[in-house]
C-alpha atoms as a printed R data frame, in Angstrom:
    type eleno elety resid chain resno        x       y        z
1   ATOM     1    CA   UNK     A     1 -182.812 -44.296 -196.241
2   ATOM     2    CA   UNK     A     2 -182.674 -44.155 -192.627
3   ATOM     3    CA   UNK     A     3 -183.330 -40.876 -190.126
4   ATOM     4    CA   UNK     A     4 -179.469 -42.089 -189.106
5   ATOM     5    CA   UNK     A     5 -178.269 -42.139 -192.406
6   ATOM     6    CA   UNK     A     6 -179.939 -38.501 -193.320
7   ATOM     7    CA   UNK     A     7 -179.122 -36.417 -190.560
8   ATOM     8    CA   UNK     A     8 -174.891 -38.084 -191.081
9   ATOM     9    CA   UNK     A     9 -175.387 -36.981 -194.603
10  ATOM    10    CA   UNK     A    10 -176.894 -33.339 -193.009
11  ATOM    11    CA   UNK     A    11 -173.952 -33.063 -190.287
12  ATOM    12    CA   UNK     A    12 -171.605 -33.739 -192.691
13  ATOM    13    CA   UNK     A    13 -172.784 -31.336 -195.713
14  ATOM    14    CA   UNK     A    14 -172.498 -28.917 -192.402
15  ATOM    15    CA   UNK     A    15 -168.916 -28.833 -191.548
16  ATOM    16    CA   UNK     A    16 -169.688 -28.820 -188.234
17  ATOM    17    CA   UNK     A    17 -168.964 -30.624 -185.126
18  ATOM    18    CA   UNK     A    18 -171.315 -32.813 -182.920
19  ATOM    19    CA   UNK     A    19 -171.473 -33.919 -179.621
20  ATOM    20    CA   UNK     A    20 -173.175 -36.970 -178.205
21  ATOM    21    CA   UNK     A    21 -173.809 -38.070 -174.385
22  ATOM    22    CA   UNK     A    22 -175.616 -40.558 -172.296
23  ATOM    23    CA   UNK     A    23 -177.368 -40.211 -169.200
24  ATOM    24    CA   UNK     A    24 -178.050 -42.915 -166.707
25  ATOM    25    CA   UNK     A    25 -178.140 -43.792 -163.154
26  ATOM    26    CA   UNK     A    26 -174.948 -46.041 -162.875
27  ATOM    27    CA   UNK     A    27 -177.342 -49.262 -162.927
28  ATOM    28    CA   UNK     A    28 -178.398 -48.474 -166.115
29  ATOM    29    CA   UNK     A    29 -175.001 -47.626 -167.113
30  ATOM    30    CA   UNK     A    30 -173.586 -50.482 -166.837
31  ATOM    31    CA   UNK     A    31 -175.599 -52.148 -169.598
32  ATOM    32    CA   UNK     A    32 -175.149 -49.693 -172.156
33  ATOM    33    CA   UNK     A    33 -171.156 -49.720 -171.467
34  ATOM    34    CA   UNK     A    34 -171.444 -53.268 -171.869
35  ATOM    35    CA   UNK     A    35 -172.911 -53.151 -174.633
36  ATOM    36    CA   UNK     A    36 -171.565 -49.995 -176.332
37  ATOM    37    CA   UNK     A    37 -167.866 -51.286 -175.298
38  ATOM    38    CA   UNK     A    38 -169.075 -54.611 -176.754
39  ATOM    39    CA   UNK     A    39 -169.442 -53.064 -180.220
40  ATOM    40    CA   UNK     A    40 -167.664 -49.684 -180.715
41  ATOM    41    CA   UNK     A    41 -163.815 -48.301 -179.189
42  ATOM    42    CA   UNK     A    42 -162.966 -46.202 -177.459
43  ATOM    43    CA   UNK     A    43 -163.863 -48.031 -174.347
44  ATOM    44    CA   UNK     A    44 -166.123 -45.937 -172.431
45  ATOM    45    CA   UNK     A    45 -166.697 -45.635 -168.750
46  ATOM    46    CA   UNK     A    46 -167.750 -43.040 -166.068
47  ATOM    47    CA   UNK     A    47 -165.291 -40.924 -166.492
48  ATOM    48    CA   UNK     A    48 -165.649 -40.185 -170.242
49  ATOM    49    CA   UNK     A    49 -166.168 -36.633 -171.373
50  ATOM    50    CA   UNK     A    50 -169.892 -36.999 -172.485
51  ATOM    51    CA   UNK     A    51 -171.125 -39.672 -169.580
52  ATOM    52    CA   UNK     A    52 -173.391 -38.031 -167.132
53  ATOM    53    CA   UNK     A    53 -173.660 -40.549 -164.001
54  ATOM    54    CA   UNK     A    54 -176.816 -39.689 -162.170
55  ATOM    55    CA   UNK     A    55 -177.635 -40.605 -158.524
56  ATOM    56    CA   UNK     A    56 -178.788 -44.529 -158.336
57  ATOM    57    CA   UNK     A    57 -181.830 -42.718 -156.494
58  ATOM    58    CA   UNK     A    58 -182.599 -40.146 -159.345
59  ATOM    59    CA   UNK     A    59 -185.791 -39.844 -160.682
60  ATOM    60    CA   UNK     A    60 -184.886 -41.234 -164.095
61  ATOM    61    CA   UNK     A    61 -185.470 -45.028 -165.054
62  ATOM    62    CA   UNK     A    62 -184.191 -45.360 -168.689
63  ATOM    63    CA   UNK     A    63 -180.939 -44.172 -170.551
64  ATOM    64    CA   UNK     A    64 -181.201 -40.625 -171.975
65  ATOM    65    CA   UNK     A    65 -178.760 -40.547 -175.205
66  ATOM    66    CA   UNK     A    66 -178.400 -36.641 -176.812
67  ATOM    67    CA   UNK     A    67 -176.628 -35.506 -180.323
68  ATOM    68    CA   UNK     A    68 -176.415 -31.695 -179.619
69  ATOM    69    CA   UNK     A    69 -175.791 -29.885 -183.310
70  ATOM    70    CA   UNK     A    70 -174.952 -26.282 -184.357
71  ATOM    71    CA   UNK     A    71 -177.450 -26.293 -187.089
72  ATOM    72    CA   UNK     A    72 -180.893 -27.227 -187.362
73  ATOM    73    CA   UNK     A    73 -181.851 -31.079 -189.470
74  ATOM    74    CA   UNK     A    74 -185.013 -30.345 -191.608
75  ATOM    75    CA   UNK     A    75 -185.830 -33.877 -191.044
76  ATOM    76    CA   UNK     A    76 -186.153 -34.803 -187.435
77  ATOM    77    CA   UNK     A    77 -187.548 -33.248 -184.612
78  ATOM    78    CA   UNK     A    78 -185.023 -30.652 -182.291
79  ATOM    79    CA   UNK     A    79 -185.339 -29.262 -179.472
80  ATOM    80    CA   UNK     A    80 -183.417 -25.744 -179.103
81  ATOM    81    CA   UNK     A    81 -180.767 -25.774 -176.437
82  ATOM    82    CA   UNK     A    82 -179.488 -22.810 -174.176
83  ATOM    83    CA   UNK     A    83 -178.503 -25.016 -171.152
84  ATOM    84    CA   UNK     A    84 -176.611 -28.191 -171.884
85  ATOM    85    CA   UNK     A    85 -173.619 -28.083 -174.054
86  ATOM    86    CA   UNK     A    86 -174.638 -24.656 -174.726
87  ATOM    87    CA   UNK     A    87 -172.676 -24.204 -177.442
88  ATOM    88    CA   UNK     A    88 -174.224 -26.446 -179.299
89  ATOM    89    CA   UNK     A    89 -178.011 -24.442 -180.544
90  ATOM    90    CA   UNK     A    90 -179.980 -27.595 -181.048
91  ATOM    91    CA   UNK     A    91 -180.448 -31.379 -179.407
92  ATOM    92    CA   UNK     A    92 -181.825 -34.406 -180.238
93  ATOM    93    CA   UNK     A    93 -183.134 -36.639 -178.009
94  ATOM    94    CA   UNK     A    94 -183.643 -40.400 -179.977
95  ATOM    95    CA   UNK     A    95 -182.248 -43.146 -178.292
96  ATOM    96    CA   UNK     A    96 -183.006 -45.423 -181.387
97  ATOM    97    CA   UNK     A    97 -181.626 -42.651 -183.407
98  ATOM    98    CA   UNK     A    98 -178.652 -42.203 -181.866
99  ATOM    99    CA   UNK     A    99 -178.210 -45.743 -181.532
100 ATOM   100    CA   UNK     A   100 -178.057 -46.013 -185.194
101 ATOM   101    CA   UNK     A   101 -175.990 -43.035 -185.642
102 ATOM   102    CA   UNK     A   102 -172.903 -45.309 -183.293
103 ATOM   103    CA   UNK     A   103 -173.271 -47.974 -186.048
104 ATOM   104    CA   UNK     A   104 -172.730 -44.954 -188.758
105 ATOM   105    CA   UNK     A   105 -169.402 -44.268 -186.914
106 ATOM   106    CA   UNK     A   106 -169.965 -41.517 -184.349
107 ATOM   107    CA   UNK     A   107 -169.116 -41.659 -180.838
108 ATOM   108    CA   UNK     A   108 -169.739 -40.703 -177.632
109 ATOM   109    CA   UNK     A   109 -168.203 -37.717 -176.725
110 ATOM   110    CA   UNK     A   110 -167.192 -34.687 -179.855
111 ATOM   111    CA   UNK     A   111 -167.574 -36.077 -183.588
């Protein structure tokens, strides 16, 4: 089984809510809602709750995809959160992860 398919099983055994965004300057953006949009509805864009649209000049190259969580996975690395989304205690940060977690059903934006 996949890290995807046992942290769904975890969030779900939890009850609780999830939240996933992206991060991108708006170059990279427009890939991922291409491709995202391609695949998956709701149609996202720039103005969905969950998109953060950096400056094209920002000091970040790659798309930044984050599942923040109330509860802590066993089974895949965290990082604790007190900043972004700070209700949520925990974060992932897994592109490939989360990438597999959109084909499991969740969304951008509150699951």
């Amino acid at each position: 089984m996949s890290i995807a398919h046992d942290l769904d099983k975890f969030i779900k055994a939890s009850g609780d809510n999830v939240f996933i965004e992206a991060e991108g300057r708006p170059s990279r953006l427009i890939k991922f809602y291409s491709d995202y949009n391609s695949k998956y509805s709701p149609v996202i864009n720039d103005s969905t709750d969950g998109i953060i649209v950096l400056d094209e000049d920002a000091n970040k190259w790659g798309l930044e995809l984050r599942l923040y969580l109330h509860a802590k996975p066993s089974h895949i690395s965290t990082t604790r959160n007190t900043v972004y989304r700070s209700e949520y205690a925990y974060r992932i940060n897994d592109v490939d992860v989360i990438n597999d977690m959109f084909g499991l059903g969740y969304r951008i934006g509150l699951n």
